[in-house]
PyMOL Python script that loads the backbone (N, CA, C, O; Angstrom):
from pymol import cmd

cmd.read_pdbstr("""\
ATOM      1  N   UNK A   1      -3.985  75.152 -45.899  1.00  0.00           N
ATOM      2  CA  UNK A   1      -3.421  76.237 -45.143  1.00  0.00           C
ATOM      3  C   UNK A   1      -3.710  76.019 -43.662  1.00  0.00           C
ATOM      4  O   UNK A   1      -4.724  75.388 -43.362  1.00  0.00           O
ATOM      5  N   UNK A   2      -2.727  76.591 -42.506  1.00  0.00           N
ATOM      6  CA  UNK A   2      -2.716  76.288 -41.504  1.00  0.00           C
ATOM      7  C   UNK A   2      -2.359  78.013 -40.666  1.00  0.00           C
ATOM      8  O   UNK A   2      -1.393  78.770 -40.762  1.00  0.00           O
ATOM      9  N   UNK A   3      -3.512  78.089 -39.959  1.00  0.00           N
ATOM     10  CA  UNK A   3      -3.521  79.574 -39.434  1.00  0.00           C
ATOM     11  C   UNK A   3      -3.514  78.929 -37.787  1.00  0.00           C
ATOM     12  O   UNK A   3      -3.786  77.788 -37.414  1.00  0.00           O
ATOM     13  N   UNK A   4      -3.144  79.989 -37.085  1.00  0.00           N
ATOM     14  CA  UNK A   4      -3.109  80.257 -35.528  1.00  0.00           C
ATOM     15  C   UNK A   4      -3.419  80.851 -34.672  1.00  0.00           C
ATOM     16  O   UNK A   4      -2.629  81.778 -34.495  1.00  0.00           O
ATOM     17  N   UNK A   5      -4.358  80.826 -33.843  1.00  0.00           N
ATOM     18  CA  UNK A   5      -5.299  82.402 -33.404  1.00  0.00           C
ATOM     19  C   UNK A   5      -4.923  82.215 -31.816  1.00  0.00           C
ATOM     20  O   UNK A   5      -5.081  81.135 -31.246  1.00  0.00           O
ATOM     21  N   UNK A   6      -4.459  83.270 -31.230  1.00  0.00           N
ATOM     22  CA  UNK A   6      -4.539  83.442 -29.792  1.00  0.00           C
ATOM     23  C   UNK A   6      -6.044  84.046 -29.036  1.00  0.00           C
ATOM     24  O   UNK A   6      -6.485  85.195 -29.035  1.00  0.00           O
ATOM     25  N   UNK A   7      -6.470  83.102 -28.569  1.00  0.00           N
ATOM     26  CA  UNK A   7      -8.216  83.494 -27.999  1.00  0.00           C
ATOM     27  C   UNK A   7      -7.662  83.157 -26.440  1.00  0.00           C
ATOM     28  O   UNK A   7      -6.876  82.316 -26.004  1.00  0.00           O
ATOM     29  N   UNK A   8      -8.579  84.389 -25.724  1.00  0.00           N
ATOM     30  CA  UNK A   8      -8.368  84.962 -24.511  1.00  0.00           C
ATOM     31  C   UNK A   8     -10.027  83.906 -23.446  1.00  0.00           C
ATOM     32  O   UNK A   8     -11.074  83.761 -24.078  1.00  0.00           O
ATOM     33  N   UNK A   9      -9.991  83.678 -22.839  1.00  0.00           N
ATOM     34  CA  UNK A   9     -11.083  83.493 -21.648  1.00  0.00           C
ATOM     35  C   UNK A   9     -11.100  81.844 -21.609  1.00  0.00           C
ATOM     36  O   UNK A   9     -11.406  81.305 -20.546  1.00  0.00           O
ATOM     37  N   UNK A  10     -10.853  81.236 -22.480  1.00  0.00           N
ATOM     38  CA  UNK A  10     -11.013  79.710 -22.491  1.00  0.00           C
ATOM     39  C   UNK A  10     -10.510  79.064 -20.745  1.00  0.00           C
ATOM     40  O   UNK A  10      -9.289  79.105 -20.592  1.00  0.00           O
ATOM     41  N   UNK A  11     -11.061  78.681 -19.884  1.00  0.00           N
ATOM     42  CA  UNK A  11     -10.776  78.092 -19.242  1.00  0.00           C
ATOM     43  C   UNK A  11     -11.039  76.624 -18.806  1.00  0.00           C
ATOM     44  O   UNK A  11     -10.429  76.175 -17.836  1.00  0.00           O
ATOM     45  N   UNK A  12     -11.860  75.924 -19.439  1.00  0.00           N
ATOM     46  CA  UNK A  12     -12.059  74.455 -19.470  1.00  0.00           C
ATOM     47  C   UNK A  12     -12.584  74.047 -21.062  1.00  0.00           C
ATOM     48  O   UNK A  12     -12.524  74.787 -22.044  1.00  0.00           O
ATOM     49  N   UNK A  13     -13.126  72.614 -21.008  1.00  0.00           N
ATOM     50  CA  UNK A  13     -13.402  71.867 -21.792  1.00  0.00           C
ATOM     51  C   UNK A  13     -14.279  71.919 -22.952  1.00  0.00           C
ATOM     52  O   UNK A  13     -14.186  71.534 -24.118  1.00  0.00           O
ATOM     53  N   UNK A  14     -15.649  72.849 -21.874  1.00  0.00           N
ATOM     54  CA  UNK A  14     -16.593  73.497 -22.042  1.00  0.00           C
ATOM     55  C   UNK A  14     -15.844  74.602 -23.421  1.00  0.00           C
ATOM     56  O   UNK A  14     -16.059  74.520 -24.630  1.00  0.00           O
ATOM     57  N   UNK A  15     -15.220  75.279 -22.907  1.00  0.00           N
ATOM     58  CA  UNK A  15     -14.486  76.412 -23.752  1.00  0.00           C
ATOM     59  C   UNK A  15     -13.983  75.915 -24.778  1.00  0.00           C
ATOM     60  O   UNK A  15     -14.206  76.522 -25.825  1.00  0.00           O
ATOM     61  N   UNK A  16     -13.241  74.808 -24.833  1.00  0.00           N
ATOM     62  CA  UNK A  16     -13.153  73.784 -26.183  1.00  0.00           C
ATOM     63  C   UNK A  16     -13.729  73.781 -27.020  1.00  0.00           C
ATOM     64  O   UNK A  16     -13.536  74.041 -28.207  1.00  0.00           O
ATOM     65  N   UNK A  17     -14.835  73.349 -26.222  1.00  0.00           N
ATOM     66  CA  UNK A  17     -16.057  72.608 -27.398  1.00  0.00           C
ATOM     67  C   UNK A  17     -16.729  73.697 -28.121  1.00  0.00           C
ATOM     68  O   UNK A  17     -17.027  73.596 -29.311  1.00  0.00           O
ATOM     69  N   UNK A  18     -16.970  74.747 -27.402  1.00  0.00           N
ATOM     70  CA  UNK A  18     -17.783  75.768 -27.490  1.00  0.00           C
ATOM     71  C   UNK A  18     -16.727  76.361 -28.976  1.00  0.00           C
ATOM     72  O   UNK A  18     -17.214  76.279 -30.104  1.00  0.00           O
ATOM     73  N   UNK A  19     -15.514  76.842 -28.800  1.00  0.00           N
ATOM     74  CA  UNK A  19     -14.724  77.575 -29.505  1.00  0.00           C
ATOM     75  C   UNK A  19     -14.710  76.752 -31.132  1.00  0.00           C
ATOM     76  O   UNK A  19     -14.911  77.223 -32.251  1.00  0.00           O
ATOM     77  N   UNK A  20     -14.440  75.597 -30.767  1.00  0.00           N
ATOM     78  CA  UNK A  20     -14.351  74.282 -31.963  1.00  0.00           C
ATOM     79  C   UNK A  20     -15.403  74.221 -32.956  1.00  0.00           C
ATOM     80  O   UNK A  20     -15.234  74.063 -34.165  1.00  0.00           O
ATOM     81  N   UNK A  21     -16.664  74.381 -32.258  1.00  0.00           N
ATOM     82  CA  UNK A  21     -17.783  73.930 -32.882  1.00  0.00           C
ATOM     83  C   UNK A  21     -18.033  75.426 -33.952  1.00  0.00           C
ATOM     84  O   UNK A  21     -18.430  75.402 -35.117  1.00  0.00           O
ATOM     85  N   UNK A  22     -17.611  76.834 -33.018  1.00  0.00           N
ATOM     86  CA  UNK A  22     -18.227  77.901 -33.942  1.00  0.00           C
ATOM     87  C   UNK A  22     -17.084  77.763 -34.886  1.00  0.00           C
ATOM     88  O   UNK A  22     -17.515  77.707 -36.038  1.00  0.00           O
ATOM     89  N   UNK A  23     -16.087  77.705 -34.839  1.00  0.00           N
ATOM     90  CA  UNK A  23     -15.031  77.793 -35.875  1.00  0.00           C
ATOM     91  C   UNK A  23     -15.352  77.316 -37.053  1.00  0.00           C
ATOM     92  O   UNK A  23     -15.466  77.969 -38.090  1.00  0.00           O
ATOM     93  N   UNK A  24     -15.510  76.101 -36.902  1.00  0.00           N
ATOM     94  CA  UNK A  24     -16.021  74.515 -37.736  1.00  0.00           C
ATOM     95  C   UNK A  24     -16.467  75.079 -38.805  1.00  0.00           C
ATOM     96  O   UNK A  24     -15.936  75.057 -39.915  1.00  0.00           O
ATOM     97  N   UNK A  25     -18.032  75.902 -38.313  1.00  0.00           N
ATOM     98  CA  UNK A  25     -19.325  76.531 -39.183  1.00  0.00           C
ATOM     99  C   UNK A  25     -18.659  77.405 -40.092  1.00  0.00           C
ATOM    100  O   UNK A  25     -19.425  77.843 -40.951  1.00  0.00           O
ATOM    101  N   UNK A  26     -17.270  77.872 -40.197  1.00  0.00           N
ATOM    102  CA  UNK A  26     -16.816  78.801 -40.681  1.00  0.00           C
ATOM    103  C   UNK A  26     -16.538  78.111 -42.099  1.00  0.00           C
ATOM    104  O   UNK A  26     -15.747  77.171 -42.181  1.00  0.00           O
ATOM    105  N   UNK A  27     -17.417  78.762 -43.536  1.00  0.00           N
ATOM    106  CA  UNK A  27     -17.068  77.950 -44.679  1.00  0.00           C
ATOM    107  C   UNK A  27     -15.700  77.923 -44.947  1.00  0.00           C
ATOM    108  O   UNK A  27     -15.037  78.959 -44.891  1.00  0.00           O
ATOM    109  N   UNK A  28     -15.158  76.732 -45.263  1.00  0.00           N
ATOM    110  CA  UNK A  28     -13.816  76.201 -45.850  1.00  0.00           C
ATOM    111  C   UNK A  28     -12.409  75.827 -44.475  1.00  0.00           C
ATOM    112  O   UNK A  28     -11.185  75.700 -44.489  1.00  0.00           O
ATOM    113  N   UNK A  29     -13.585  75.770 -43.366  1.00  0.00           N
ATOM    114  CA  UNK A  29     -12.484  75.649 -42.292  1.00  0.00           C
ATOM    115  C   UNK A  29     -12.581  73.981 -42.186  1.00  0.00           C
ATOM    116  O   UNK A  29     -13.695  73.460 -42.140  1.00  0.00           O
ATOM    117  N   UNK A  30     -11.435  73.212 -42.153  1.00  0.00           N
ATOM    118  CA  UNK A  30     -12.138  71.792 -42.351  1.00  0.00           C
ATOM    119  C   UNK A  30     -11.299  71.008 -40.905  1.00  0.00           C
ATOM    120  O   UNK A  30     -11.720  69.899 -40.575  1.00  0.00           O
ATOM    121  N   UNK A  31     -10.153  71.620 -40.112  1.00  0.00           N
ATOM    122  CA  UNK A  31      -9.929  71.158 -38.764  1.00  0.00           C
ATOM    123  C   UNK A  31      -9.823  71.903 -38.249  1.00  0.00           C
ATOM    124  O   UNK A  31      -9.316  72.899 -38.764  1.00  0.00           O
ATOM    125  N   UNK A  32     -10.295  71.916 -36.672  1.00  0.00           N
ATOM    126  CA  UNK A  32     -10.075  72.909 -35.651  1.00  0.00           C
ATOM    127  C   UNK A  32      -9.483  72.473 -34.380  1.00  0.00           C
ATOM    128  O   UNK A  32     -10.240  71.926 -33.578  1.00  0.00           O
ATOM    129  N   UNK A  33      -8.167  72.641 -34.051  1.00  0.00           N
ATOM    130  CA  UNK A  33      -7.612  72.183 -32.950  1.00  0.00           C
ATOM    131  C   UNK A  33      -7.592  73.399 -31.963  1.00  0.00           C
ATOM    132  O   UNK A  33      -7.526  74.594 -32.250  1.00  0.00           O
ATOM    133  N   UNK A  34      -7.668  72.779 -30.678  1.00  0.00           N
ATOM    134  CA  UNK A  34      -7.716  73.736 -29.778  1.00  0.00           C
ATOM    135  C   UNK A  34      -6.691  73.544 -28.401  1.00  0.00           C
ATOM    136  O   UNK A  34      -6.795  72.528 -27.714  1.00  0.00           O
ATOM    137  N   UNK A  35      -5.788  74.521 -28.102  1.00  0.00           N
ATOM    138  CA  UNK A  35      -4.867  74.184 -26.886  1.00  0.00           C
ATOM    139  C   UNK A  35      -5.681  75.073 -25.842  1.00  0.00           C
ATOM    140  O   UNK A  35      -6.105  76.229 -25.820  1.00  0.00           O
ATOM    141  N   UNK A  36      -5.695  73.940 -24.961  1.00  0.00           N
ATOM    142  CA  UNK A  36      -6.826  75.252 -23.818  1.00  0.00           C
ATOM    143  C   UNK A  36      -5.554  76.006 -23.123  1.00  0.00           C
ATOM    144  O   UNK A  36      -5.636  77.221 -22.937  1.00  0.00           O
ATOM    145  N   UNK A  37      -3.855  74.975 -22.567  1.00  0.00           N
ATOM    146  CA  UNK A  37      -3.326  75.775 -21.876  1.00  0.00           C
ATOM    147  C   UNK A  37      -2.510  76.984 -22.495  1.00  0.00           C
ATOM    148  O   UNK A  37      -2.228  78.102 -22.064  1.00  0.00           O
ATOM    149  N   UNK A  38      -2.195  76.191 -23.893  1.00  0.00           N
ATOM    150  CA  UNK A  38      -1.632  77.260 -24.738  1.00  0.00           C
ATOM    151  C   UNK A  38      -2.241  79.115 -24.718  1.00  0.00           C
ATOM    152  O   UNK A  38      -1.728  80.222 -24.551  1.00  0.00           O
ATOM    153  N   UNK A  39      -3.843  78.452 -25.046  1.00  0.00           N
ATOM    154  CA  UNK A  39      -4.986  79.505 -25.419  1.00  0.00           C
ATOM    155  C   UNK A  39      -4.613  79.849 -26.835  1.00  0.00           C
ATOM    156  O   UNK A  39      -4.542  81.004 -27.255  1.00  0.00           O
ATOM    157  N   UNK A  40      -4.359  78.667 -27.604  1.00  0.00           N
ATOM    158  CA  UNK A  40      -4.581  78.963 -29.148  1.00  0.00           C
ATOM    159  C   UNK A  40      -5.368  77.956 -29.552  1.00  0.00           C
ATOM    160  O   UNK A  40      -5.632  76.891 -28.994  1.00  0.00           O
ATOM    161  N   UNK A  41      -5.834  78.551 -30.926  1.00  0.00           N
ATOM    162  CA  UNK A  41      -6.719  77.662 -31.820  1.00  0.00           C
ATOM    163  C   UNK A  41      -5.789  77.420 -33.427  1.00  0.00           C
ATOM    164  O   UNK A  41      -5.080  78.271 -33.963  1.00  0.00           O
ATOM    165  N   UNK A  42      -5.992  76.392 -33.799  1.00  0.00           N
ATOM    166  CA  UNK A  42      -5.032  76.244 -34.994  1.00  0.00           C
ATOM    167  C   UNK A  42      -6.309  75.819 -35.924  1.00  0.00           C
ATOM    168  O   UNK A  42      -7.099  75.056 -35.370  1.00  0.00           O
ATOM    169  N   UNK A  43      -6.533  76.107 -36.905  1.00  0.00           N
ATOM    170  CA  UNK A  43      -6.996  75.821 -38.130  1.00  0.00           C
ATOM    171  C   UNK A  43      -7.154  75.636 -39.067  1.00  0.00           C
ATOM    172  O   UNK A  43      -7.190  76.572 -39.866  1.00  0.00           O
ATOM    173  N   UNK A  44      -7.347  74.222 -39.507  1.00  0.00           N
ATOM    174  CA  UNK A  44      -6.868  73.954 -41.110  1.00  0.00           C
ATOM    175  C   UNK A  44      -8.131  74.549 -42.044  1.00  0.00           C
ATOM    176  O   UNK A  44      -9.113  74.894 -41.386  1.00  0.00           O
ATOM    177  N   UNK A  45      -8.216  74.700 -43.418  1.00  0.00           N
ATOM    178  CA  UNK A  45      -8.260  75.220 -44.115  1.00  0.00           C
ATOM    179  C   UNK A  45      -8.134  75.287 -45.920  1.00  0.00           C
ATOM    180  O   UNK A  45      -6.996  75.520 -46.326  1.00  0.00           O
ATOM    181  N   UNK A  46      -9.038  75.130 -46.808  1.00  0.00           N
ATOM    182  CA  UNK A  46      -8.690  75.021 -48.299  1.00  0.00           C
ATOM    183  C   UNK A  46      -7.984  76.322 -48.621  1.00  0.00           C
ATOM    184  O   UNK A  46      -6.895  76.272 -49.193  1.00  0.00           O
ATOM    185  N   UNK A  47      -8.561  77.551 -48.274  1.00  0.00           N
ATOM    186  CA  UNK A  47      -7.736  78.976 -48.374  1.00  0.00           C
ATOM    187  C   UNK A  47      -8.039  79.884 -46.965  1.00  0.00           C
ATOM    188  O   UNK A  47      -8.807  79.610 -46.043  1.00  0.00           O
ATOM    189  N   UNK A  48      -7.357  80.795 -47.100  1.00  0.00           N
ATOM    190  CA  UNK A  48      -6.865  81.749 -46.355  1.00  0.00           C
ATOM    191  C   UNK A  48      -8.516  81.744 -45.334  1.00  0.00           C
ATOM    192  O   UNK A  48      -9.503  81.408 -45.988  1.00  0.00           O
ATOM    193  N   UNK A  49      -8.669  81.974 -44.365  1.00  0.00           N
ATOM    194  CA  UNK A  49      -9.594  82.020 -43.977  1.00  0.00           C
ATOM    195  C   UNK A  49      -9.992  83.922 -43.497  1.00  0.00           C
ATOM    196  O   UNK A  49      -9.077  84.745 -43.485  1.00  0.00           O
ATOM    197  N   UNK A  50     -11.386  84.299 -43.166  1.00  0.00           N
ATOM    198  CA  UNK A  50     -11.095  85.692 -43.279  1.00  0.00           C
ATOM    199  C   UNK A  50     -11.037  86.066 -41.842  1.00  0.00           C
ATOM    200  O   UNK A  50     -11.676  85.255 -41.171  1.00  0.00           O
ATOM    201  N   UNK A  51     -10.512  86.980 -41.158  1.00  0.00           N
ATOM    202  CA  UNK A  51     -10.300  87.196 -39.888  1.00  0.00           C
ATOM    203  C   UNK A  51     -11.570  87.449 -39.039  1.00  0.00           C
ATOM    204  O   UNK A  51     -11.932  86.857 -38.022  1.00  0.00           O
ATOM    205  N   UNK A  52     -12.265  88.660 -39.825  1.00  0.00           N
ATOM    206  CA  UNK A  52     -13.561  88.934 -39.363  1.00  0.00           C
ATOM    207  C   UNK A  52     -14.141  87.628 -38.964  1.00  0.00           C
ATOM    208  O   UNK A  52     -14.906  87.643 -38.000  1.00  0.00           O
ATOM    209  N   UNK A  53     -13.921  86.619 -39.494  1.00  0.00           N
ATOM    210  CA  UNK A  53     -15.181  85.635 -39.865  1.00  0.00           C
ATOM    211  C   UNK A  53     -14.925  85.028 -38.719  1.00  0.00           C
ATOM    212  O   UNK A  53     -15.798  84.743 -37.899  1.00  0.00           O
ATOM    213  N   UNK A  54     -13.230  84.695 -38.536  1.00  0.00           N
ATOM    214  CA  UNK A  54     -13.137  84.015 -37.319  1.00  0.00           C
ATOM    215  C   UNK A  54     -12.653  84.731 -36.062  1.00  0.00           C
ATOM    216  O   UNK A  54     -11.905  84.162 -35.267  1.00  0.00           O
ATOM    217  N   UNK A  55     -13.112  86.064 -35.873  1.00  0.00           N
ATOM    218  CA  UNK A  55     -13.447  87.087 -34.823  1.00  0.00           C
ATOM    219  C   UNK A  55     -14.720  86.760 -34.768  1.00  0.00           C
ATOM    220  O   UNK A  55     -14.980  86.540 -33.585  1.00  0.00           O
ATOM    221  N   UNK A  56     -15.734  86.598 -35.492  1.00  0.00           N
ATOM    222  CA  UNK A  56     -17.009  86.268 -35.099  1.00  0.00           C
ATOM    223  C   UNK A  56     -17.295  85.412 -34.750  1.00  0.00           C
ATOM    224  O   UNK A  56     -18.129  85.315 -33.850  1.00  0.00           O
ATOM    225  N   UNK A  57     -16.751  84.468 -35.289  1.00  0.00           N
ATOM    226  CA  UNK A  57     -16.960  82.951 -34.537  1.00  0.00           C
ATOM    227  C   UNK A  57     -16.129  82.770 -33.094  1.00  0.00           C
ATOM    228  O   UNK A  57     -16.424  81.880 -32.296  1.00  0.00           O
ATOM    229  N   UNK A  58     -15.567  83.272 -32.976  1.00  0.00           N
ATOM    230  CA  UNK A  58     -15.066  83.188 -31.605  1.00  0.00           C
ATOM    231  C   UNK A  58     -15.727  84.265 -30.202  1.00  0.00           C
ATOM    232  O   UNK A  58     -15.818  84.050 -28.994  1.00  0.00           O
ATOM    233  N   UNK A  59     -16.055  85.317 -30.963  1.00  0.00           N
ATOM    234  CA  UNK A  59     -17.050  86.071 -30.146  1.00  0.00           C
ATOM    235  C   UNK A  59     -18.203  85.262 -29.926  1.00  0.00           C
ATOM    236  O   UNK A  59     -18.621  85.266 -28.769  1.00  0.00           O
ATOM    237  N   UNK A  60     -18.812  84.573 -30.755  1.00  0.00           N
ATOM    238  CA  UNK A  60     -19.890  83.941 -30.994  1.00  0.00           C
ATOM    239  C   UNK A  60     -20.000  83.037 -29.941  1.00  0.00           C
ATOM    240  O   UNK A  60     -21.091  82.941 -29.378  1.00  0.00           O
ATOM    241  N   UNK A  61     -18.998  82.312 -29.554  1.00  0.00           N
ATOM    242  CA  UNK A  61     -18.497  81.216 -28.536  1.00  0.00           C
ATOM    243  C   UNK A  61     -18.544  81.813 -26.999  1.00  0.00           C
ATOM    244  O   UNK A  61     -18.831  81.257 -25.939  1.00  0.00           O
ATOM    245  N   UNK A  62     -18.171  83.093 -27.283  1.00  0.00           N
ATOM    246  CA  UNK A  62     -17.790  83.831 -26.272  1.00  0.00           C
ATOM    247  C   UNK A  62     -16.278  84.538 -25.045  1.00  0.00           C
ATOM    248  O   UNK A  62     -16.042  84.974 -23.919  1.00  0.00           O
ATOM    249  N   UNK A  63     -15.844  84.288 -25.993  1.00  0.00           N
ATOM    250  CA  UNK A  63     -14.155  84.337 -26.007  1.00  0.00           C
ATOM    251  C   UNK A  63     -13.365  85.690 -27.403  1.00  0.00           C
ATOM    252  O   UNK A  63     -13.705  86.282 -28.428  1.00  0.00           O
ATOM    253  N   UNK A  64     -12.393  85.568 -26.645  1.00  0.00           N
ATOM    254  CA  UNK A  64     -11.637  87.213 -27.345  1.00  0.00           C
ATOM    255  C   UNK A  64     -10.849  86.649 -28.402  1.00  0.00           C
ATOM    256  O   UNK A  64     -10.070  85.707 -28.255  1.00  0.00           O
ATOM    257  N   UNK A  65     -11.085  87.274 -29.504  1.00  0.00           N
ATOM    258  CA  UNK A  65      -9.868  86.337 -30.413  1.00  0.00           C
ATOM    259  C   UNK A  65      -8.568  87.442 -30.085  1.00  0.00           C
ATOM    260  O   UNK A  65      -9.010  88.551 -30.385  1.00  0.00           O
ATOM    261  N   UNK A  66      -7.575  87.536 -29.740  1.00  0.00           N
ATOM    262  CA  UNK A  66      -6.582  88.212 -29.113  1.00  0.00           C
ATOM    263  C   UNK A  66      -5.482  88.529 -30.057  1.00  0.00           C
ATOM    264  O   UNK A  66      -4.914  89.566 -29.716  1.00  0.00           O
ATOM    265  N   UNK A  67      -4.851  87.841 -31.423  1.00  0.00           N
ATOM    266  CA  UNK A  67      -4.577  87.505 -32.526  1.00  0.00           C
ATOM    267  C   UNK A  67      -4.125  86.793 -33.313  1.00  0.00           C
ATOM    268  O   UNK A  67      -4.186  85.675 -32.802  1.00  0.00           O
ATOM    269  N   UNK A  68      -3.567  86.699 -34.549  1.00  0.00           N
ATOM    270  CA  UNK A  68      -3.350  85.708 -35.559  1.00  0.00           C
ATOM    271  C   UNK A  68      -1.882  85.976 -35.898  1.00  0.00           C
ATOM    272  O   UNK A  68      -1.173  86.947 -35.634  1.00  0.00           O
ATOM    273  N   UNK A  69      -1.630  84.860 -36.547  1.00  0.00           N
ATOM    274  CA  UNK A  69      -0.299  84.698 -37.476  1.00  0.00           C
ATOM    275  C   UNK A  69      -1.012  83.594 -38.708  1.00  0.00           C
ATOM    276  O   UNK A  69      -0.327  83.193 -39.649  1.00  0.00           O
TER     277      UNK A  69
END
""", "prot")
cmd.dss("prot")
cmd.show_as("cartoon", "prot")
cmd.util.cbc("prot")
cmd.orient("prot")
């Protein structure tokens, strides 16, 4: 499965890495791509992943998860 999250504050590389790495930790998330100019995150996935989980992980990073499709 392949989800799409619009996250708000990312402004460099730093913000990349930072956003990528908490995602990652998220059980069953197995790629995490990140568009800094876009300001989305795409994430692959065995199932549905849960929103909360990756609202937290992106708070966690320090960035707004803004929303999903």
């Amino acid at each position: 499965m392949t989800a799409v999250y619009e996250v708000r504050g990312m402004t460099c590389e730093h913000c990349v890495a930072a956003v990528r790495a908490e995602l990652s930790r998220i059980d069953g998330a197995e790629q995490v791509e990140v568009d800094l100019t876009a300001g989305q995150v795409t994430v692959s996935s065995r199932a549905p992943l849960d929103v909360t989980a990756v609202r937290r992980a992106v708070d966690e990073a320090g960035y707004e998860l803004v929303a999903s499709n």
